[in-house]
C-alpha positions in Angstrom: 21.0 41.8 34.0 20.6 38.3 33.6 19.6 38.7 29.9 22.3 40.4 29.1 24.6 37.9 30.4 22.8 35.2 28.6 23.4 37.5 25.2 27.2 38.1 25.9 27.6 33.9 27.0 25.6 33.1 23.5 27.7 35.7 21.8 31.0 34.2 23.0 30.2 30.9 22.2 29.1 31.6 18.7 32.5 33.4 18.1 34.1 30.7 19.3 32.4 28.6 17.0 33.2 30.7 14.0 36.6 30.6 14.9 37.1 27.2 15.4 35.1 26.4 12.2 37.7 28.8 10.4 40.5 26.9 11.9 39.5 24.0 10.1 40.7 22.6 6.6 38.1 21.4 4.0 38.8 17.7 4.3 38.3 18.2 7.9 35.2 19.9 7.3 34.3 17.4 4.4 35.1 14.7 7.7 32.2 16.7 10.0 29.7 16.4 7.6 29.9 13.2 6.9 30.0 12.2 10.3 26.6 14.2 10.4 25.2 13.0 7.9 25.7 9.5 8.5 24.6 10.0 12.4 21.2 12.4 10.6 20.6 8.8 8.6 20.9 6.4 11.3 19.0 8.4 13.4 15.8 8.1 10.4 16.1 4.9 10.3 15.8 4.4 14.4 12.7 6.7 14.0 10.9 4.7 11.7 8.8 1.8 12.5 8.4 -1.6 11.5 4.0 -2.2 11.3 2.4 -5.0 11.6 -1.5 -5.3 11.0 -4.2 -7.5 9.4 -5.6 -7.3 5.5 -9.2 -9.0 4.2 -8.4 -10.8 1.5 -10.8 -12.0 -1.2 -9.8 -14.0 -4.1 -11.7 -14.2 -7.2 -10.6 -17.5 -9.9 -11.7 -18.6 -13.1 -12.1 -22.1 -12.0 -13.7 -21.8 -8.8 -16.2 -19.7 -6.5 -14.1 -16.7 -4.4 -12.9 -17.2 -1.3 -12.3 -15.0 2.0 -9.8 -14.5 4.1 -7.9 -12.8 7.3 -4.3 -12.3 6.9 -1.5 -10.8 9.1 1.2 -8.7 7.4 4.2 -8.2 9.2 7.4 -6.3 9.4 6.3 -3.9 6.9 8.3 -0.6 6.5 6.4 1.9 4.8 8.2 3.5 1.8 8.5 7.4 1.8 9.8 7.7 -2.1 7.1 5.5 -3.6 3.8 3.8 -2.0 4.0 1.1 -4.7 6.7 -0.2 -3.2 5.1 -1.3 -0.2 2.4 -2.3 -2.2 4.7 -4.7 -3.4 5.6 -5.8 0.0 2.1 -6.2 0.9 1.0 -8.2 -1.8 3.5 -10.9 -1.5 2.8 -11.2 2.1 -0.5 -12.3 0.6 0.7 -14.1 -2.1 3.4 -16.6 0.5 -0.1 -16.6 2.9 -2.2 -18.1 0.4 0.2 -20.8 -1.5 2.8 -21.7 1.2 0.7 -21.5 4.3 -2.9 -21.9 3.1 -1.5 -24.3 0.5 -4.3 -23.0 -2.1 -3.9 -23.2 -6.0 -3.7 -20.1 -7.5 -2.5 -21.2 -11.5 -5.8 -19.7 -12.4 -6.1 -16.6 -10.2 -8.0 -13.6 -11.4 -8.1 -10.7 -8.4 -7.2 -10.3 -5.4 -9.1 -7.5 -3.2 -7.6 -6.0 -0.1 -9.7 -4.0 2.8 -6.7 -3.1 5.2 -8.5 -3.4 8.8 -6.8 0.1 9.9 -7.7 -0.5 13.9 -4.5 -3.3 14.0 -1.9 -1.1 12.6 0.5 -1.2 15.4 4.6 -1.1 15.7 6.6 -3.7 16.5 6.8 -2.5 20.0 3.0 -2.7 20.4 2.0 0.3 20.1 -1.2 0.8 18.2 -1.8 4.1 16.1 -5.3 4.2 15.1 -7.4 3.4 18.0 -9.1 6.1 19.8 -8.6 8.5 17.1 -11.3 10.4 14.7 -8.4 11.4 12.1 -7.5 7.9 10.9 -6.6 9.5 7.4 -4.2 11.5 8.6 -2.4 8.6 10.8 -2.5 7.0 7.9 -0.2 9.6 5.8 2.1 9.7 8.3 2.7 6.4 8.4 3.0 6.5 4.7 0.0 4.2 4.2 -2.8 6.0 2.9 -1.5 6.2 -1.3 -0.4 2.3 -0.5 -4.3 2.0 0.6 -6.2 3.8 -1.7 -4.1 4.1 -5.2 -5.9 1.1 -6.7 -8.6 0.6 -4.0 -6.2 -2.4 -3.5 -7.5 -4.7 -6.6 -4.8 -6.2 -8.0 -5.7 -8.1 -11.0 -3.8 -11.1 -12.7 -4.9 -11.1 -15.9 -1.6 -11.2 -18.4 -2.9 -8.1 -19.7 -4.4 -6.5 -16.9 -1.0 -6.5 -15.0 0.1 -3.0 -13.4 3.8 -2.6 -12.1 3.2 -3.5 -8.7 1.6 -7.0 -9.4 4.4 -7.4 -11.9 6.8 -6.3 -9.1 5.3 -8.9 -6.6 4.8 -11.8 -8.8 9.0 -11.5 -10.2 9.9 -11.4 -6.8 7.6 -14.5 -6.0 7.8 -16.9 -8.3 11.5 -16.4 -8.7 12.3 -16.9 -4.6 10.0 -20.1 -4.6 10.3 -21.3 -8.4 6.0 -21.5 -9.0 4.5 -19.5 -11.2 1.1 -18.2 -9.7 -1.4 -17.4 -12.1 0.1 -19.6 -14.9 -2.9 -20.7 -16.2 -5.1 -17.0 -16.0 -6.4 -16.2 -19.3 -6.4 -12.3 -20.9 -9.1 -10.7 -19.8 -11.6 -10.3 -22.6 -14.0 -7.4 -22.7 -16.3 -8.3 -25.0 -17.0 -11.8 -23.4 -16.8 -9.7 -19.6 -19.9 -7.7 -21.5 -21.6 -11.3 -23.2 -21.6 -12.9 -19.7 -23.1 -9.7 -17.9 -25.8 -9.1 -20.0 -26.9 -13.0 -19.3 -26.8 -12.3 -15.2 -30.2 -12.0 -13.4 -29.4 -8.6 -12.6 -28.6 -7.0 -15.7 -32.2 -8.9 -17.4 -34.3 -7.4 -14.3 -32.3 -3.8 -14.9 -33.1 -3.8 -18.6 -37.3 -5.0 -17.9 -37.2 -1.6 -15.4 -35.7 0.6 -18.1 -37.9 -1.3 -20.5 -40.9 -0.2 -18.0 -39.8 3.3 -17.6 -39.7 4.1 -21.4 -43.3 2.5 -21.7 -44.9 4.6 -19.2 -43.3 7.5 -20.1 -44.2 6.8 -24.0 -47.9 6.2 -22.5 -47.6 9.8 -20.7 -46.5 11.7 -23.6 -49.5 10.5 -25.8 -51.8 11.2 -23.2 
């Protein structure tokens, strides 16, 4: 019995509903949705969360020996249209840490490579969302993190023509809201002396007398 009077109370409602609904003109209709809309909106943005957490940073220069730091990024809020957007974000974070607050030169920067420490990822309330957990990736794609992570590696180079869009992106944005041009002095990168230098490095020398080896003792084997 009760069921039934559950069905008819639902029933009657959702005619009433209906006939209300029918009641009402198109602008006032147009009105509603709006009003829901707008509330739908506000209510996305409440739900999203500001992160804060920690980035490695190693910078690699033409003029100097690479150097290695810890740097907190802050009040980050993940993009859900495009991750190199908050790439963006990230890497200027960087870019104000190292000229503004570790007052470094960086008119002949070359690289600058990320390793995002995923255990500090918290909200601005606190709240930390990778600790205790086996399934990091998958906190990380809810927060919208894991393409901003992993698209490049995050190696941004500075080379004039090694420039992708989000380097671009975070240099205009830079050097136009604090008039210095960071990188200024970089040179293109050149393949062919890239290729010269690395065959002069120790390594490459003791990886050419082992291939060198190889061949001989394996020449040695077949004329046997």
């Amino acid at each position: 019995m009760s069921n039934t009077k559950a069905t008819l109370k639902n029933s009657s409602q959702n005619n009433y509903s209906r006939t209300v609904q029918e009641q009402l003109t198109d602008e006032q209709m147009k009105d509603i949705n709006f009003f829901l809309n707008i509330e739908s909106d506000k209510k996305m943005i409440e739900e999203k969360k500001h992160l804060n957490f920690t980035v490695n940073v190693i910078t690699t220069y033409e003029d100097r020996e690479q150097e290695q730091f810890d740097i907190k990024i802050k009040h980050i809020l993940p993009s859900q249209i495009c991750s190199m957007n908050t790439e963006a974000d990230v890497l200027y974070q960087v870019l104000y840490a190292l000229e503004e607050i570790k007052s470094l030169n960086l008119d002949y920067l070359v690289k600058i490579s990320m390793c995002y420490n995923t255990s500090t990822i918290c909200g601005s309330d606190g709240e930390y969302f990778t600790r205790g957990t086996e399934v990091v990736d998958e906190v990380l794609k809810s927060l919208h993190l894991f393409d901003v992570i992993n698209r490049c590696r995050s190696k941004y180079y500075f080379q004039p023509n090694q420039r992708d869009i989000v380097v671009n992106a975070a240099l205009c944005g830079y050097d136009n809201a604090h008039d210095v041009k960071i990188a200024s002095k970089t040179k293109n990168y050149d393949k062919e002396a890239y290729v010269e230098d690395m065959q002069t490095s120790p390594r490459y020398i003791k990886g050419k007398e082992l291939v060198d080896e190889m061949k001989s003792l394996l020449n040695l084997k077949e004329a046997a």
